[in-house]
C-alpha positions as CSV (number, residue, x, y, z in Angstrom):
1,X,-16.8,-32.9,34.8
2,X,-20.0,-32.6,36.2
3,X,-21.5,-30.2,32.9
4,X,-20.5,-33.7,30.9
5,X,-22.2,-35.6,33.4
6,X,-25.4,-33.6,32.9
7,X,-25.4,-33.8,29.1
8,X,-24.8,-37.7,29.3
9,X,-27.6,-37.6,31.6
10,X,-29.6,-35.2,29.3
11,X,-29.0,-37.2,26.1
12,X,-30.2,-40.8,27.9
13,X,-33.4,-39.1,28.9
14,X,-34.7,-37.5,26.0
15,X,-33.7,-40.4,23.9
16,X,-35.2,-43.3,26.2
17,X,-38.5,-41.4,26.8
18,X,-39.5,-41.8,23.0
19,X,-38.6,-45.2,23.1
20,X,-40.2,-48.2,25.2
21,X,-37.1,-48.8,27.5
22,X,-37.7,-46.4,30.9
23,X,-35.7,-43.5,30.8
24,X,-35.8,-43.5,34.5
25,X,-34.2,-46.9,34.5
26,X,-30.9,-45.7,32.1
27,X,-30.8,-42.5,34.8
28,X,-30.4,-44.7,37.5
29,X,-28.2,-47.1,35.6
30,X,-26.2,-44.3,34.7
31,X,-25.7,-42.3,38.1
32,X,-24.6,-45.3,39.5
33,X,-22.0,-46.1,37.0
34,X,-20.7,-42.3,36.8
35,X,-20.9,-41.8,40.6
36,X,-23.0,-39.2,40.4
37,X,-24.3,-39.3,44.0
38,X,-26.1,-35.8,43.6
39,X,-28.3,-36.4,41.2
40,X,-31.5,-37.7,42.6
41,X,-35.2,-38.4,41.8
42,X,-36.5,-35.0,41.6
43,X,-33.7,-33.8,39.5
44,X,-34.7,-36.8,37.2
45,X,-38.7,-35.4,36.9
46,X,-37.1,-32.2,36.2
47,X,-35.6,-33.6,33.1
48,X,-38.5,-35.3,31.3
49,X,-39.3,-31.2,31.0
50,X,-37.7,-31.2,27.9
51,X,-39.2,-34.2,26.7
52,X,-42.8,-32.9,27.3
53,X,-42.6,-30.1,25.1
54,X,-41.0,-32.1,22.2
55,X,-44.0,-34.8,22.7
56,X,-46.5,-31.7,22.9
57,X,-45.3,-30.5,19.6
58,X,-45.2,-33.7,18.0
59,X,-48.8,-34.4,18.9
60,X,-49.6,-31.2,18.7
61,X,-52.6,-32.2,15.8
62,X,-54.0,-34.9,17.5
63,X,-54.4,-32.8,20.9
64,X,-55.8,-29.9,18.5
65,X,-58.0,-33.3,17.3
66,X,-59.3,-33.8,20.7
67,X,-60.4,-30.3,21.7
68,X,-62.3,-30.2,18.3
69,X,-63.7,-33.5,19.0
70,X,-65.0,-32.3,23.0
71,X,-66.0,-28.8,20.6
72,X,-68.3,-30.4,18.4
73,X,-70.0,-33.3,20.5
74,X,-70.6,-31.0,23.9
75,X,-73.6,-29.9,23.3
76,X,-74.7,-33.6,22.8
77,X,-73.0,-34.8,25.7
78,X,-74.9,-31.6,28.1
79,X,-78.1,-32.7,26.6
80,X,-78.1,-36.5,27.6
81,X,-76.4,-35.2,31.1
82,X,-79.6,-33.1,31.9
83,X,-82.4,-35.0,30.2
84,X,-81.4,-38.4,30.0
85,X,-81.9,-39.0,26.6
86,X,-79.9,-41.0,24.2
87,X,-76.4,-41.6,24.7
88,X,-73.9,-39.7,22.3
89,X,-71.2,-42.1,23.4
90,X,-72.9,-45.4,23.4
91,X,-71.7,-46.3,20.1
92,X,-68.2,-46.7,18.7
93,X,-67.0,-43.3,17.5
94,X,-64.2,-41.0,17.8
95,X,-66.4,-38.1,19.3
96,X,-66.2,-40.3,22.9
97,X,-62.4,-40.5,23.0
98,X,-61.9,-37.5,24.6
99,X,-64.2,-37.9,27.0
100,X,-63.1,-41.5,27.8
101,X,-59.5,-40.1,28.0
102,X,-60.3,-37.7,30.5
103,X,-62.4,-40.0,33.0
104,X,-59.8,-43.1,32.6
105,X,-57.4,-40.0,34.0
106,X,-58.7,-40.5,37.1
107,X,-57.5,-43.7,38.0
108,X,-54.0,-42.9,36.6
109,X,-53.4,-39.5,38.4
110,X,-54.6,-41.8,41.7
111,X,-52.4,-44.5,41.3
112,X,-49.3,-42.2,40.3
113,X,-49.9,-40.4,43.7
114,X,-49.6,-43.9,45.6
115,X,-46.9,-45.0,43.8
116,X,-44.5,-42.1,44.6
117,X,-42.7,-42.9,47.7
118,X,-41.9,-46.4,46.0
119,X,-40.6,-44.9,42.7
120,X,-37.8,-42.5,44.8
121,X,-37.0,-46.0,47.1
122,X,-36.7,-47.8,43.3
123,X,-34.5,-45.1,42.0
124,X,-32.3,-45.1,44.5
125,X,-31.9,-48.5,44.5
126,X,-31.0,-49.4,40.7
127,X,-31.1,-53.4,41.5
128,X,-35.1,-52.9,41.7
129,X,-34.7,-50.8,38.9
130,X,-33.0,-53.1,36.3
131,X,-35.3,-56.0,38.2
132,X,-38.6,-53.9,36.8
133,X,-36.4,-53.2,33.6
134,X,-36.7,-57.1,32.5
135,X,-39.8,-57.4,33.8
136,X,-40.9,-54.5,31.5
137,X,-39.0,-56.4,28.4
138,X,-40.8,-59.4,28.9
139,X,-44.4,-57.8,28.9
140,X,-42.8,-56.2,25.2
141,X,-41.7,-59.1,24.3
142,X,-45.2,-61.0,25.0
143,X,-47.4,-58.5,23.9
144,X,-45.1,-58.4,20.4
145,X,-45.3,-62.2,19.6
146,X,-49.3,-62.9,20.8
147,X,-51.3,-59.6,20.2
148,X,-52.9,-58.9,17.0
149,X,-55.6,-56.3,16.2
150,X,-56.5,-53.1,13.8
151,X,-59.2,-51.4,16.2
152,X,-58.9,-48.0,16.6
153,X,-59.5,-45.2,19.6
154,X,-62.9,-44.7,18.5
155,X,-63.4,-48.4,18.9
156,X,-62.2,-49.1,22.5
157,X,-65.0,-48.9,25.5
158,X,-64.9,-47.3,29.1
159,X,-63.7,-50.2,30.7
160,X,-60.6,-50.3,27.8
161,X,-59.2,-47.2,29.1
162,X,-59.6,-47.9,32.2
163,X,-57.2,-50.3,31.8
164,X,-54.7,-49.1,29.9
165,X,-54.6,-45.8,32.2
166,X,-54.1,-48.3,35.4
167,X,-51.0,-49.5,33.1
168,X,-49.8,-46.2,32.5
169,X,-50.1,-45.7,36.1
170,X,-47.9,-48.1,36.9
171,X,-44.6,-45.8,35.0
172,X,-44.1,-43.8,37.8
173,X,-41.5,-46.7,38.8
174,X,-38.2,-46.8,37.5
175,X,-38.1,-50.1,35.3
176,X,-41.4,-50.0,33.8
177,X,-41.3,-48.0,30.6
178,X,-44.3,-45.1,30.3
179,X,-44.7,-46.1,26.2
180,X,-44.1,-49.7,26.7
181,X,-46.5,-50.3,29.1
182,X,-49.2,-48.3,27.6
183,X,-48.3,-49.4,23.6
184,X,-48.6,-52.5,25.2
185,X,-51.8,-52.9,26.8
186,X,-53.1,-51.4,23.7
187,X,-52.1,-53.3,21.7
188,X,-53.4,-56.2,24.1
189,X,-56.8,-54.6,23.4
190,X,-56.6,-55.3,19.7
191,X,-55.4,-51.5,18.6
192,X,-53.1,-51.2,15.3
193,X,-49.8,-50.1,15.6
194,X,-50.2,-46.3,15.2
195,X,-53.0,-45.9,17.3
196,X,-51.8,-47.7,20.2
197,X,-48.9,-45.6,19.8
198,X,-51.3,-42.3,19.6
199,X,-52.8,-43.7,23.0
200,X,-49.4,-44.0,24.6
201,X,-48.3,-40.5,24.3
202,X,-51.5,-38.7,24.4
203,X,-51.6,-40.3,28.4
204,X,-47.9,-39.6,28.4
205,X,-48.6,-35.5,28.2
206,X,-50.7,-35.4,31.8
207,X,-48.9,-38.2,33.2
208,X,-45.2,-36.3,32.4
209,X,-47.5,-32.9,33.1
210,X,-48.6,-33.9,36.8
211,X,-45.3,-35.8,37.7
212,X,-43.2,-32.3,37.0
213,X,-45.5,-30.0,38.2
214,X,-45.8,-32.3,41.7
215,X,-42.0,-32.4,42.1
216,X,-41.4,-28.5,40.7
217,X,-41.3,-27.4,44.5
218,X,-38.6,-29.9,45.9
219,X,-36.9,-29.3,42.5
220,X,-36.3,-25.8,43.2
221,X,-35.5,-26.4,46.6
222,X,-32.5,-28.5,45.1
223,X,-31.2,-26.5,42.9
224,X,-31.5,-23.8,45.9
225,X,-29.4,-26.3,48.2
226,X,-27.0,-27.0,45.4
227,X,-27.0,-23.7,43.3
228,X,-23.8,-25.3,41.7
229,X,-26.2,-28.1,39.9
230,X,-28.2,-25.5,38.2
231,X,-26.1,-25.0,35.5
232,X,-25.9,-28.5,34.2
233,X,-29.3,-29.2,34.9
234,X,-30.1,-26.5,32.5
235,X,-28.0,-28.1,30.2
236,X,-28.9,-30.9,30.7
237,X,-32.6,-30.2,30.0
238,X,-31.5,-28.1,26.9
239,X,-29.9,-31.3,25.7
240,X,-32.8,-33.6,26.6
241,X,-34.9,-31.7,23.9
242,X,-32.8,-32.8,20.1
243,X,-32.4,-36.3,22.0
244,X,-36.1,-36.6,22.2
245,X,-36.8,-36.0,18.4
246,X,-34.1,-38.1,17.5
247,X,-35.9,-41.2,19.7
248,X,-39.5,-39.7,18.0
249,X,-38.1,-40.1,14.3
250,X,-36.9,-43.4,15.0
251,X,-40.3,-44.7,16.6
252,X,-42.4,-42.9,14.6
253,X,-40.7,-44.2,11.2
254,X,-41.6,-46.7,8.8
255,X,-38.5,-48.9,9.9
256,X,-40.4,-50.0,13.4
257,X,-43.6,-51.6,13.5
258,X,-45.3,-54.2,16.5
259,X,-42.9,-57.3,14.5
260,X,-39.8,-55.1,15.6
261,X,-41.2,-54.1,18.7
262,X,-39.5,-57.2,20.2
263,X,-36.0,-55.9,19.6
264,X,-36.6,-53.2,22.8
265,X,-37.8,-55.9,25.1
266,X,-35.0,-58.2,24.2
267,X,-32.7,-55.1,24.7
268,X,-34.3,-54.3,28.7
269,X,-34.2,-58.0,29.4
270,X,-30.2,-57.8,28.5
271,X,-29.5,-54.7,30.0
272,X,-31.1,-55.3,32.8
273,X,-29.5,-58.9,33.7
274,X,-26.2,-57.7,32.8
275,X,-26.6,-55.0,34.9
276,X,-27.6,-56.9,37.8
277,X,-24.3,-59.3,37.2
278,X,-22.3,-56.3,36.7
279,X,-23.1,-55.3,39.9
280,X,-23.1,-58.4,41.9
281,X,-19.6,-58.9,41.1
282,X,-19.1,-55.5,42.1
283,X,-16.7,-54.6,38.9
């Protein structure tokens, strides 16, 4: 029963990681309604494994994209560094996105570190969960009906990034989707569809990166405690990986663009309130 439970679990992450709808949310929806009482936060990190090498393949050209960027504009960069001179980066251009990624990182790996002890209390609680689950549908919905723009990464300043990052940040609690938050402060900065999207998963890599490689110690010291949960974790996480290119292909296609955007944060706002009632009846 509990190799099921694992590929349930397996096929709601991968899917719900590509798409704006928290993954962790639908796992702690789901281990309440299945009972599974041993399945916990860290065993939840662990999974999102699977989904980081599917979204490292995906964008595997547009990090290849970035290293070539930082490749050809170094030198530049060393040269106003030491002498002062003119700066590379003052004007819009796709040779300071890197860079701009990598500083707004900061703030993101900072706030993620704060926000840790709240996200296990919000996981284990699933009403906070589904609470942060509308509240995440309505910021979709929003951002869907008022934003408008056709800017581009090369176009956004310091200060943009900055922001969006503190967004993304703000994923490490169950409820609050990684993508959704982050596609939708883009877009809130102006940024067409595909490039808010680009934004969205190129901080989702170190954000999913750091959050696995922070719990990888108490994750091993579960499966250690629990040997007899190693197996479906494993596959589990075997699963999570063909559910996380189906969720890419549906993103990522021609059918879903910001006008349909608005279907996923109708969908949280429902889940989560029905959900909540679901509960408080206690069915």
């Amino acid at each position: 029963m509990d190799i099921l439970l694992w590929i349930i679990l397996g096929l709601i992450q991968g899917f719900a990681e590509a798409l704006p709808i928290s993954s962790s949310a639908h796992l702690a929806l789901a281990r309440q309604l299945l009972g599974f009482r041993d399945f916990n936060f860290v065993l939840a990190v662990g999974l999102h494994a699977g989904s980081l090498l599917i979204i490292v393949y995906w964008f595997r050209r547009d990090i290849a994209w970035l290293w070539q960027g930082i490749r050809t504009s170094w030198r530049d960069v060393t040269i106003w560094v030491v002498k002062r001179g003119r700066n590379p980066l003052d004007r819009p251009s796709e040779r300071r996105v890197p860079y701009f990624l990598a500083v707004s990182l900061v703030p993101l790996a900072v706030e993620g570190y704060l926000l840790r002890n709240y996200a296990v209390s919000v996981f284990r609680d699933e009403n906070w969960a589904l609470v942060l689950l509308i509240l995440n549908g309505l910021i979709i919905v929003a951002t869907a009906r008022w934003t408008r723009g056709e800017r581009t990464l090369g176009d956004l300043r310091l200060r943009e990034y900055l922001f969006i990052a503190a967004t993304q940040g703000l994923s490490v609690l169950p409820g609050i989707s990684r993508l959704g938050v982050t596609l939708c402060a883009g877009l809130s900065r102006r940024l067409n569809w595909y490039e808010a999207l680009r934004l969205s998963f190129l901080y989702a890599l170190p954000a999913l990166a750091a959050a696995i490689l922070a719990e990888a110690p108490a994750l091993v010291q579960s499966l250690q405690d629990l040997p007899e949960l190693a197996l479906g974790f494993t596959l589990g996480l075997m699963v999570v990986i063909p559910a996380t290119v189906l969720g890419l292909r549906l993103l990522m296609s021609s059918m879903l663009e910001r006008r349909t955007l608005t279907f996923f944060g109708y969908y949280c706002c429902m889940l989560g309130l029905f959900a909540l009632v679901y509960f408080a009846v206690g069915f």
